[in-house]
C-alpha positions in Angstrom: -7.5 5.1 0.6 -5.7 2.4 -0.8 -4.9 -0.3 2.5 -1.4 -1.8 2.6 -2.7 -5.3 3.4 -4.1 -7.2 6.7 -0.9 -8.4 7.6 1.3 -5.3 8.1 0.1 -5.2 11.3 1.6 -8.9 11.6 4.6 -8.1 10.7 7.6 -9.5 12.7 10.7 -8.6 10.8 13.0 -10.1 13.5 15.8 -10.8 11.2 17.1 -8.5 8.3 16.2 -10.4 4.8 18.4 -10.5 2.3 17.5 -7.9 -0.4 16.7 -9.5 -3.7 18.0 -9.2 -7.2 17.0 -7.1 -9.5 13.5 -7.3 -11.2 13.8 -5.6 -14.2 10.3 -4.4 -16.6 9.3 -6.9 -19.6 10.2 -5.8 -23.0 6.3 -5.3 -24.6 5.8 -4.5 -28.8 4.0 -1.4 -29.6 0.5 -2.7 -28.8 -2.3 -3.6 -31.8 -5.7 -2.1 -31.6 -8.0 -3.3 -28.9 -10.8 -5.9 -29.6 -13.3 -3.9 -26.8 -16.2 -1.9 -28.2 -19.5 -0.7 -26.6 -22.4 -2.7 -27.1 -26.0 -1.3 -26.4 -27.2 1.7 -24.5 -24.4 3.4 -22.1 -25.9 5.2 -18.8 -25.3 8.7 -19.0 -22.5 10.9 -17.4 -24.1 14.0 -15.5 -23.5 17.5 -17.6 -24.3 20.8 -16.2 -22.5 24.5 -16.4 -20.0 24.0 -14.0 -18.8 20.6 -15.1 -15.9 20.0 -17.3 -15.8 17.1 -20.1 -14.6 14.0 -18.7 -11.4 14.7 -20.9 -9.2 14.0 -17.8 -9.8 13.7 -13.9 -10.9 16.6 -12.7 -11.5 15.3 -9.0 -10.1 12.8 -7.1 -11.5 9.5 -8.7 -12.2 11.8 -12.2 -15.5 13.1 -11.5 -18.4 13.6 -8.7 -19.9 9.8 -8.5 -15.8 8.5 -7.8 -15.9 6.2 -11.7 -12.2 6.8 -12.4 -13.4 7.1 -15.7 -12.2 9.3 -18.3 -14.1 9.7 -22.2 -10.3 10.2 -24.2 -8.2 6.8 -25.2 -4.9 6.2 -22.8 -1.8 6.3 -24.1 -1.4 2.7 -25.3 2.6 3.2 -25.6 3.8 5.2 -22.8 7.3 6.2 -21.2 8.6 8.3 -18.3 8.4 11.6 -18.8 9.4 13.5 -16.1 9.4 13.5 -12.0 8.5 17.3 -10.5 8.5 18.4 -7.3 10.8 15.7 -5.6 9.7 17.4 -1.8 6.2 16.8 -1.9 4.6 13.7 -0.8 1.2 13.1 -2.5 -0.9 10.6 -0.9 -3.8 12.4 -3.3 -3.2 12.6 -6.7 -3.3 15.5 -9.5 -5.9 17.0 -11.3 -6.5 19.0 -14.7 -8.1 22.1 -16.0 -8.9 22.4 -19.9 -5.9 22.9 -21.0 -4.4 20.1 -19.4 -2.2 22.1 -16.1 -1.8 20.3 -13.4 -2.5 21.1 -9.9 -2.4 19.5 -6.6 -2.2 19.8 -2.8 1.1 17.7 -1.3 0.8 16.7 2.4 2.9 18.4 5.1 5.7 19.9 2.4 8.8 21.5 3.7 7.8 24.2 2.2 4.7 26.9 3.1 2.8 25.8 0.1 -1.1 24.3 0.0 -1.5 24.2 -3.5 0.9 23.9 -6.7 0.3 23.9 -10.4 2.0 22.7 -12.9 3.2 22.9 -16.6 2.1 19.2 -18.2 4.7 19.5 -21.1 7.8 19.6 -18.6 6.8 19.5 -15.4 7.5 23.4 -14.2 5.9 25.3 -11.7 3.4 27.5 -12.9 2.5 29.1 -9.5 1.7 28.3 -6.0 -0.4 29.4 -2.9 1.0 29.5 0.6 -0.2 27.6 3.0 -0.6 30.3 5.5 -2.4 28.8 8.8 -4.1 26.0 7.1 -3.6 22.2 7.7 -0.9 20.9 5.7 -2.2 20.1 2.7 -2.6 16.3 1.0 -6.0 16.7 -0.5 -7.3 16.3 -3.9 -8.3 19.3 -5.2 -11.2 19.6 -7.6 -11.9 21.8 -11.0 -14.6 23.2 -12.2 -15.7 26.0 -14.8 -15.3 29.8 -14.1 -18.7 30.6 -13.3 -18.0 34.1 -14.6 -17.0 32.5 -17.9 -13.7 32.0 -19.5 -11.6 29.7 -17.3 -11.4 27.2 -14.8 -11.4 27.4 -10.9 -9.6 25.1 -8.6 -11.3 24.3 -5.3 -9.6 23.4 -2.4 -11.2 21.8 1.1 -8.7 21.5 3.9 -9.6 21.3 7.7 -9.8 24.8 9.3 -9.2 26.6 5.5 -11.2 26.1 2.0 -10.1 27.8 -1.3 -11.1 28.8 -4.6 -8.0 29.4 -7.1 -8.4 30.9 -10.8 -6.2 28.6 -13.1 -4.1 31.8 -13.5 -3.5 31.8 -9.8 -5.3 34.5 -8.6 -7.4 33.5 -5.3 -11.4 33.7 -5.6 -12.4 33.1 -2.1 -10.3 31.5 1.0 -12.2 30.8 3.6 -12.2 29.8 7.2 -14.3 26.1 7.3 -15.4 26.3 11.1 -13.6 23.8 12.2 -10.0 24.1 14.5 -7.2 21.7 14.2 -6.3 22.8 17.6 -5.0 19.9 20.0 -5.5 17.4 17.0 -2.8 15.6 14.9 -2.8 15.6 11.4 -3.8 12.8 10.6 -6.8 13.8 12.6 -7.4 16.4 10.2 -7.3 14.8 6.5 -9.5 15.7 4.2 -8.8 13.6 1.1 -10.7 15.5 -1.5 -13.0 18.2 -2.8 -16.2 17.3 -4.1 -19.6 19.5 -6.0 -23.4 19.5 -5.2 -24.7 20.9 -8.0 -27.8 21.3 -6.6 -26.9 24.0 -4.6 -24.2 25.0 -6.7 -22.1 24.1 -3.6 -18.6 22.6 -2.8 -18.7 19.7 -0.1 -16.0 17.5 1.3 -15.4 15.1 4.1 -12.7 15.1 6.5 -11.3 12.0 8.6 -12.7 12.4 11.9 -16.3 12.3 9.9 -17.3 16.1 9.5 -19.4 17.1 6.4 -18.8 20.5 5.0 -20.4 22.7 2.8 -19.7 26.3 0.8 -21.1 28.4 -1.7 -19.3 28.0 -5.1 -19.7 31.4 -5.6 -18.6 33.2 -2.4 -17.2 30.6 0.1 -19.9 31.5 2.2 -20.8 28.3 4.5 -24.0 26.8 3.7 -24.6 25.1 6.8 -25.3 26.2 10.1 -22.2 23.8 11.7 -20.2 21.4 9.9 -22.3 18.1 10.0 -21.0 15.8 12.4 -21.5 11.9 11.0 -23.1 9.2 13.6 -19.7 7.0 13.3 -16.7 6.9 16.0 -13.3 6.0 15.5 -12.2 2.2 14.5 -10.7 0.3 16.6 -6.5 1.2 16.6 -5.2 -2.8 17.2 -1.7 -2.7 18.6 1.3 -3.1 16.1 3.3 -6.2 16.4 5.9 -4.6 14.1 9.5 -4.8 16.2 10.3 -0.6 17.6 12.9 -0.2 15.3 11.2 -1.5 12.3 8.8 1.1 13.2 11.6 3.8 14.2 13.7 3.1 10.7 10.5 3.7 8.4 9.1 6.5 10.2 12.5 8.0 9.7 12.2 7.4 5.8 8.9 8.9 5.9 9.8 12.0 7.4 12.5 13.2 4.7 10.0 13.6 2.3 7.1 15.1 4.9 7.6 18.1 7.4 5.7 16.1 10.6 7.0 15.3 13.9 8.2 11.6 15.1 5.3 9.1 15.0 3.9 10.2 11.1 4.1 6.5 9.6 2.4 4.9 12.7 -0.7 7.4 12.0 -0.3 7.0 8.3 -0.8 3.5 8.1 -3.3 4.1 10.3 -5.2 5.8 7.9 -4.5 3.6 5.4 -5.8 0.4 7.1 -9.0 2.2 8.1 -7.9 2.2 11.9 -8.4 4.4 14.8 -10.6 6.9 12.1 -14.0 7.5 11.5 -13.5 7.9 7.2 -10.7 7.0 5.9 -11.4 7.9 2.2 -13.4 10.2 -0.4 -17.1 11.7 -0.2 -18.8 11.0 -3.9 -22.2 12.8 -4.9 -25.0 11.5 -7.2 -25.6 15.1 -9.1 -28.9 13.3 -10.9 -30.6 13.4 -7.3 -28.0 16.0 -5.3 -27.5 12.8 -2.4 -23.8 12.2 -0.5 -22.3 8.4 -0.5 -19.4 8.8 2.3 -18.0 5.4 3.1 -17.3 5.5 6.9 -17.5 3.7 10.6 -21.3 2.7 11.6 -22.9 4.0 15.0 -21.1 2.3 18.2 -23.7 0.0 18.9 -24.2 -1.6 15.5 -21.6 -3.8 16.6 -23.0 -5.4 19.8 -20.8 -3.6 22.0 -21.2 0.3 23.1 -17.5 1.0 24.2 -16.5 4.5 22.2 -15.6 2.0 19.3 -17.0 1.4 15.8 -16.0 -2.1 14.7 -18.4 -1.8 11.8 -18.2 0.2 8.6 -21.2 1.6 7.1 -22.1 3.0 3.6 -24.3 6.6 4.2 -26.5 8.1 2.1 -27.0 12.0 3.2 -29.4 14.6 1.8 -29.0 18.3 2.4 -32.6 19.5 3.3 -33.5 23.3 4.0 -35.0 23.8 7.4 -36.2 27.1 8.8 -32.8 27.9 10.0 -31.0 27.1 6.7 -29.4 24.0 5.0 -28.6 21.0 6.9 -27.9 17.2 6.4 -29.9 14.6 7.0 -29.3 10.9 7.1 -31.3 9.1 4.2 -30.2 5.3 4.6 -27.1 3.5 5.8 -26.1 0.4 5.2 -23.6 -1.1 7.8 -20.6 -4.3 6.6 -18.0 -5.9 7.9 -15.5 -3.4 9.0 -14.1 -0.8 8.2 -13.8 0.5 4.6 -11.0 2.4 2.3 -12.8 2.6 -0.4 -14.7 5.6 -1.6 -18.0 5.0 -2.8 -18.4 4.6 -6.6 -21.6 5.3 -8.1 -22.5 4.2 -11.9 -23.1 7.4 -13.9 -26.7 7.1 -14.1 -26.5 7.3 -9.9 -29.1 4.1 -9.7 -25.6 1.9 -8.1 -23.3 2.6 -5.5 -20.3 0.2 -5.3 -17.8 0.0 -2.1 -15.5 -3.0 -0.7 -15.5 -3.9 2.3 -12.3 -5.3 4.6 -12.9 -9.1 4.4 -12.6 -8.9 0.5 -15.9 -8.5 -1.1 -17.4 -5.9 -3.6 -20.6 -4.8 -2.4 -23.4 -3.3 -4.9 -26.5 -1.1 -3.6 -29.2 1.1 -5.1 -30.0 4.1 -3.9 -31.7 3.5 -1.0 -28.8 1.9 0.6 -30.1 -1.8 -0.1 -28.0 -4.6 -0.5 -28.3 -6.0 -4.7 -25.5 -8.3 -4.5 -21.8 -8.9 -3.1 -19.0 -11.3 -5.0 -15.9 -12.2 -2.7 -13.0 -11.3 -4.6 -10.7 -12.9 -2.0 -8.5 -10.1 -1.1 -9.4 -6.7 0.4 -10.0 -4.0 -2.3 -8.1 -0.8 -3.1 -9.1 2.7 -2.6 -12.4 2.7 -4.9 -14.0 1.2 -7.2 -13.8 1.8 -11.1 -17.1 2.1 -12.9 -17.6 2.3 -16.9 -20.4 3.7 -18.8 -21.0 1.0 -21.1 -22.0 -3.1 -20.7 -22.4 -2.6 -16.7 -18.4 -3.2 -16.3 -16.6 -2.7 -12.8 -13.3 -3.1 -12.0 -11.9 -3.7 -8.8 -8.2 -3.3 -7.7 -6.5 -6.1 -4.8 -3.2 -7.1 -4.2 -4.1 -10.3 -5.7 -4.8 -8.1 -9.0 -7.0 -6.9 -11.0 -11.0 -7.8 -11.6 -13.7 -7.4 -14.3 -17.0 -8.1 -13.0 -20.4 -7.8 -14.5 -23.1 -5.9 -12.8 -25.9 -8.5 -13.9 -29.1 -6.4 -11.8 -29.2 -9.3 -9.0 -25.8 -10.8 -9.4 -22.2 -9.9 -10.0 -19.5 -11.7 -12.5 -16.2 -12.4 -12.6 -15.5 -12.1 -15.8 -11.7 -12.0 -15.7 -8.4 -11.3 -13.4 -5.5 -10.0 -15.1 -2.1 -11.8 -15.4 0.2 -8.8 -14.6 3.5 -10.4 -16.0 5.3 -7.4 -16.6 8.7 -7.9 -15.0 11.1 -10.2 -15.8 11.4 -11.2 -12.0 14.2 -12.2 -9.7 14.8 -15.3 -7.4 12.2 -14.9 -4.7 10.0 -11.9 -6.4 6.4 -11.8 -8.1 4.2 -9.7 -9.8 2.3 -7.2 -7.4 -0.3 -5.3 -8.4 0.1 -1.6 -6.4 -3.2 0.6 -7.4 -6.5 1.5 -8.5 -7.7 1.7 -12.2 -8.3 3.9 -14.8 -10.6 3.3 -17.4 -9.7 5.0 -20.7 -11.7 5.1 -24.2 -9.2 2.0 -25.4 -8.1 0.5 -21.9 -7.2 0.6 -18.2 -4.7 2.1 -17.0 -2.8 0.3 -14.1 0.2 0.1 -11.7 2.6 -2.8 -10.6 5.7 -3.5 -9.2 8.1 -6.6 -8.6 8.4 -7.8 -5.0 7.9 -10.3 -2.1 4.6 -10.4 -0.3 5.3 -10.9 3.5 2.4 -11.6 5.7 0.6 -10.6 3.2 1.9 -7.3 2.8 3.5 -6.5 -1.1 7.3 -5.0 -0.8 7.8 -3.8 -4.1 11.2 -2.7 -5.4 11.1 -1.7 -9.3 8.0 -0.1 -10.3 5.9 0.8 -13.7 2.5 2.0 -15.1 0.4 0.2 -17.7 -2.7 -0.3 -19.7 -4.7 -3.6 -19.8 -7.4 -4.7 -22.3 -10.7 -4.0 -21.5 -12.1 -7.2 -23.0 -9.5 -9.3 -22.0 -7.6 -8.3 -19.1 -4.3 -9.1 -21.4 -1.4 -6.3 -21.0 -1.2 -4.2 -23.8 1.9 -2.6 -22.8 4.3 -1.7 -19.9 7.1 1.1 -18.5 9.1 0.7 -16.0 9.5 3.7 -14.1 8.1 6.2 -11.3 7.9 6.0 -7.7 5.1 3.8 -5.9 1.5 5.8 -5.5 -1.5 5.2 -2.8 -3.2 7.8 -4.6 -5.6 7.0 -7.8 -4.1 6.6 -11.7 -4.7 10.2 -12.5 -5.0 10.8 -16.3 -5.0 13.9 -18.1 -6.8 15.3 -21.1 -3.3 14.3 -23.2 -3.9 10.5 -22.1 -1.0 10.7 -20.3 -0.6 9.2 -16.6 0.3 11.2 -13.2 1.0 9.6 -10.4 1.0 11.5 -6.9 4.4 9.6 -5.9 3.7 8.5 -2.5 5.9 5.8 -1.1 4.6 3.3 2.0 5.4 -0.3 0.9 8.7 0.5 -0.3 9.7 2.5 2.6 9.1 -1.1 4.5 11.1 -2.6 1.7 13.7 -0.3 2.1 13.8 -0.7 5.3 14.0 -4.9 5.3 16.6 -4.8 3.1 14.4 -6.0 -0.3 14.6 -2.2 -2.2 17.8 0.1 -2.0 16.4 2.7 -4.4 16.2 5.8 -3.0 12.5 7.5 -2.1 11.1 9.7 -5.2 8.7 12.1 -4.2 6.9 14.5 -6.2 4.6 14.0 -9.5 5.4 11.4 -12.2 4.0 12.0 -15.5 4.1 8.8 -17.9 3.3 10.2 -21.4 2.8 8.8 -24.7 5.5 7.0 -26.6 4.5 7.0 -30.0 1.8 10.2 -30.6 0.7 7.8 -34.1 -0.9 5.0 -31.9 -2.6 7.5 -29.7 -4.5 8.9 -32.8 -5.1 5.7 -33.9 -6.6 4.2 -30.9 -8.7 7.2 -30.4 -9.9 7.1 -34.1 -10.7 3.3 -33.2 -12.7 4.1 -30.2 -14.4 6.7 -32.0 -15.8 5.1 -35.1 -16.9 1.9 -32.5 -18.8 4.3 -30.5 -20.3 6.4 -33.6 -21.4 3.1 -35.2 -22.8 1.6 -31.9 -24.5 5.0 -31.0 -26.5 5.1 -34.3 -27.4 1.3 -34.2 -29.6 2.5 -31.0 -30.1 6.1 -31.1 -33.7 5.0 -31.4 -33.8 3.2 -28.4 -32.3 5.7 -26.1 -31.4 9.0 -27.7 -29.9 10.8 -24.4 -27.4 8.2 -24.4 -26.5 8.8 -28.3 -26.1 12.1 -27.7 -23.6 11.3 -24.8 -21.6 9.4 -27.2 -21.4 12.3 -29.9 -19.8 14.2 -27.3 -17.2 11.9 -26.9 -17.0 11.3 -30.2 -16.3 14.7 -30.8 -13.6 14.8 -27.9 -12.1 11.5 -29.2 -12.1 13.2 -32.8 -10.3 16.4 -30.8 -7.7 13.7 -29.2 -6.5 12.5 -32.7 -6.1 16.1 -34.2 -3.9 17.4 -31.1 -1.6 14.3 -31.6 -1.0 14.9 -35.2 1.8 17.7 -35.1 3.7 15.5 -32.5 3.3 11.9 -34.9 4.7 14.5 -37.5 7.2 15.3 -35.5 8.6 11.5 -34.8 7.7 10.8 -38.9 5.4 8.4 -38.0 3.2 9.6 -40.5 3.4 11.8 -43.4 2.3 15.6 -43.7 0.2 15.5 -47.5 -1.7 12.0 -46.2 -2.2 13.6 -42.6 -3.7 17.0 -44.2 -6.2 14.7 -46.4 -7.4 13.0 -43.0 -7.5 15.8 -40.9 -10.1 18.0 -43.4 -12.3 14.5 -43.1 -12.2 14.7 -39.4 -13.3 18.2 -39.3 -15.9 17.3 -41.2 -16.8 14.7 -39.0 -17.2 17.2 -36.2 -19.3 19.2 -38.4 -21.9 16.2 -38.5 -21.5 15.1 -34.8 -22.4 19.3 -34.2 -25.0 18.9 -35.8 -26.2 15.1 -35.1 -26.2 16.3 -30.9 -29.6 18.3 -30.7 -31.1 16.4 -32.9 -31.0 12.7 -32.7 -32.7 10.2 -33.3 -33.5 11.9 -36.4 -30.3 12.9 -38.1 -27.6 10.0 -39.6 -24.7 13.0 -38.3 -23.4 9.6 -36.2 -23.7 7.1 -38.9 -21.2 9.9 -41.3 -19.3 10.7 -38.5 -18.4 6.8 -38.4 -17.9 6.5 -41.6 -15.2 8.9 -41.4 -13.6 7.4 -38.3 -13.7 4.3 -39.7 -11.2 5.2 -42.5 -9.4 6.9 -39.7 -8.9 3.8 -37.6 -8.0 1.7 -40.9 -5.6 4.6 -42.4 -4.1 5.0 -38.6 -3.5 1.1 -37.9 -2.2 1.0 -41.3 0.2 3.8 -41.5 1.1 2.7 -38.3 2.3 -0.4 -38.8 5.4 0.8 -41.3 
């Protein structure tokens, strides 16, 4: 998950601080086109039957290997939309079916509900599932395709209770998972997300006290004999130095928004900070070679010292082997680093890299086999995972300090930039704080900040906002002030819209210091696009730069060519679903719009075609011809 800092622990808030003025959001122009294009051969996203595009997040971190990658351009203009739900509190954030509904799973809400889905366009409850005798909820849940064809399911791991959910709400399987949350608090009982093995055509997830589960997609039917017990023990829990009532006041704030007795915020942060748990973050699977990357404590003794204590974390590579008494999982390599670790494993979409951070600050990149190919200290400890591109061996990494590009150079890594977030127009004694993870869109990165103090280390943010950055230069494209603080990921749907699973923690501190007076939001935020006419042209943009860098090497490696004429065909999609809402703000005209819109169906036509057989069809080099009139009648008309 995505730590508070080192210092909250330090904390000694003896003496109420004054609150500060107000911070208000930057005033940013609608944003030009973005210099980044792909360059040479991309690795290749997994594709199989059951997975959906990589439109929008489908899983926790977008998609099996954890990237936080999506294939559709960001919103490059965006605004608040609306805030639903305002009871929940979503540590975890949404996810997205086809057809863009939202679902997610809030922890321990008021009301008996495990699973909710919503309309995107305004935020309404479609349906919900009760939570019966489960755990109470907070993990991400996952989507795949129907396997009986014509829909999507929704899977959902928690503790003692598993679930597959039609997108029309009607229940597949619901299972019992083997284990009992019997005796153990809930916090002892996270499970932060849903994952899929395609291998075995299986659901998997990890919960916080380090047990592996597994389930037939089709059934529910557990595929191992026991749930698989990880070597790890719990993290040391050091004492908190934070004054009672400091403690007392935000646990209080907490609790309004979740239904868990006195002592919730002391365990959340917990959790948060990697203490007193065995993992204390997402399970990711390489579906090229069917392995499990959990992030989680090492074996007791790793650390000198055998006292029921891990002090160590370790990265774990698993394999799920059949024996003569059925499936079970085996430990293929671990790889143990300096404590503890948030941060779920990110794998490059090929599989061949696995990237986590550890707690003293560096980003740590193995291969497959759990060995060590470089580290690069980033000088602050990193957030919740690790955001992986397809194209040019970028990474980005997420601290309080901000945000990093680094270059995976095989033996080395490379800062290549860290962005100036100045994005509020800040008061006496605030700065710029970077909040979250990243998302990496088709035409940028999608971020969160907030305006604040950081004491001992630890960012109390007042106003917040959501973003996109430039992918070649780290520059702010734009900004919107809005929303509620998230420690879940920058979820983004298939409309290139943001969600954010509204879960306060910093600002309940600040609230409770003095430094934010703005009430708690709970719920899920949706940031959506601003102007519909820059959407379409920075997905037109990204389209023709991929078509045009996808034919110069189709030669050289076909598989990934083909991977980009299915993006280009979703890009293509992205601009023609935009088009009646750009008509709608008259940002461009109908006639001109119905002479561009039979070019990009023809362009579809050709990157139909161009898919089975490259390298021997010019499908791309046409297709990019068209987009390349797109992008110039798009930037053009868009500039009126």
């Amino acid at each position: 998950m995505m730590p508070l800092g080192a210092g909250l622990l330090a904390i000694t808030l003896l003496l109420p601080l004054a609150a500060f003025g107000q911070s208000t959001p930057k005033v940013f122009a609608p944003p030009g086109p973005t210099a980044w294009v792909p360059s040479g051969c991309r690795t290749v996203p997994p594709a199989g039957a059951a997975f959906l595009s990589r439109e929008g997040f489908r899983n926790l971190h977008s998609d099996a290997l954890a990237t936080d990658e999506i294939s559709r351009a960001l919103a490059p203009m965006i605004r608040e939309s609306w805030t639903a739900e305002t009871a929940t509190y979503n540590p975890t954030g949404p996810v997205f079916d086809r057809a863009g509904n939202v679902y997610f799973s809030p922890l321990a809400p008021f009301e008996n509900v495990v699973l909710i889905s919503l309309d995107p366009s305004d935020g309404s409850r479609r349906w919900a599932i009760a939570g019966g005798g489960a755990r109470p909820g907070g993990s991400t849940p996952m989507v795949l395709a129907d396997p009986g064809g014509g829909g999507d399911v929704v899977y959902l791991v928690l503790y003692d209770r598993a679930l597959a959910v039609r997108d029309d709400g009607t229940i597949v399987w619901d299972v019992p998972t083997g284990l009992s949350a019997s005796g153990l608090s809930v916090f002892d009982t996270f499970v932060l997300g849903t994952n899929y093995l395609p291998q075995l055509d299986a659901i998997v997830a990890a919960t916080l006290d380090g047990f592996i589960l597994l389930f037939d997609r089709l059934t529910g039917n557990p595929l191992l004999l026991a749930p698989h017990q990880l070597p790890g023990l719990r993290s040391p829990d050091p004492p908190s130095s934070l004054p009672q009532n400091i403690r007392d006041a935000a646990d209080a704030e907490l609790r309004t928004l979740v239904d868990l007795p006195p002592g919730a915020m002391d365990q959340f942060t917990d959790v948060i900070l990697g203490n007193n748990v065995e993992v204390a973050n997402h399970l990711s699977v390489d579906p090229a070679t069917g392995r499990l990357w959990v992030a989680a404590t090492a074996p007791d003794a790793e650390d000198g010292t055998v006292d029921g204590l891990s002090s160590l974390g370790a990265l774990y590579g698993l394999d799920v082997v059949l024996t003569g008494g059925g499936y079970q999982i085996v430990e293929a390599c671990h790889r143990p680093f300096v404590g503890g670790s948030a941060t779920t494993p990110a794998l490059r979409t090929d599989g061949t890299r696995v990237y986590v951070g550890d707690n003293a600050g560096k980003l740590l990149a193995l291969d497959r086999d759990c060995g060590l190919l470089w580290d690069l200290d980033l000088g602050s400890q990193i957030y919740g995972s690790i955001a992986v591109a397809s194209d040019k061996a970028e990474i980005y990494a997420s601290t309080q300090e901000g945000i990093a590009k680094v270059l995976d150079a095989d033996t080395s890594g490379t800062l290549v930039w860290l962005a100036d977030l100045d994005v509020f127009d800040l008061a006496s004694g605030a700065r710029n704080l970077n909040l979250n993870l990243i998302a990496i869109g088709a035409n940028g990165l999608g971020f969160q900040a907030g305006a604040g103090s950081i004491l001992n280390g630890v960012a109390l943010p007042n106003p917040v906002g959501a973003g996109v950055l430039d992918r070649e230069t780290g520059a702010v494209r734009y900004f919107a002030g809005g929303g509620e603080e998230t420690v879940a990921a920058i979820n983004t749907g298939p409309d290139g819209s943001m969600y954010l699973g509204n879960s306060p923690v910093r600002r309940i501190f600040a609230r409770v210091i003095g430094t934010s007076t703005r009430p708690l939001l709970g719920g899920i935020t949706k940031f959506a696009a601003e102007r519909h006419d820059l959407l379409m042209r920075d997905a037109a943009c990204a389209g023709q730069a991929r078509a045009e860098n996808a034919y110069a090497n189709q030669s050289a490696c076909p598989e990934s060519a083909r991977a980009d004429a299915r993006q280009i065909r979703e890009l293509v999609a992205q601009v023609r679903e935009n088009a009646d809402a750009a008509l709608a703000e008259g940002r461009i005209g109908p006639l001109r719009w119905q002479r561009l819109d039979r070019r990009l169906a023809r362009a579809d036509e050709r990157l139909v075609a161009a898919e089975p057989l490259i390298p021997d069809d010019h499908g791309l080099r046409r297709a990019g011809s068209i987009l390349r009139l797109a992008c110039r009648l798009l930037t053009y008309w868009s500039a009126d």
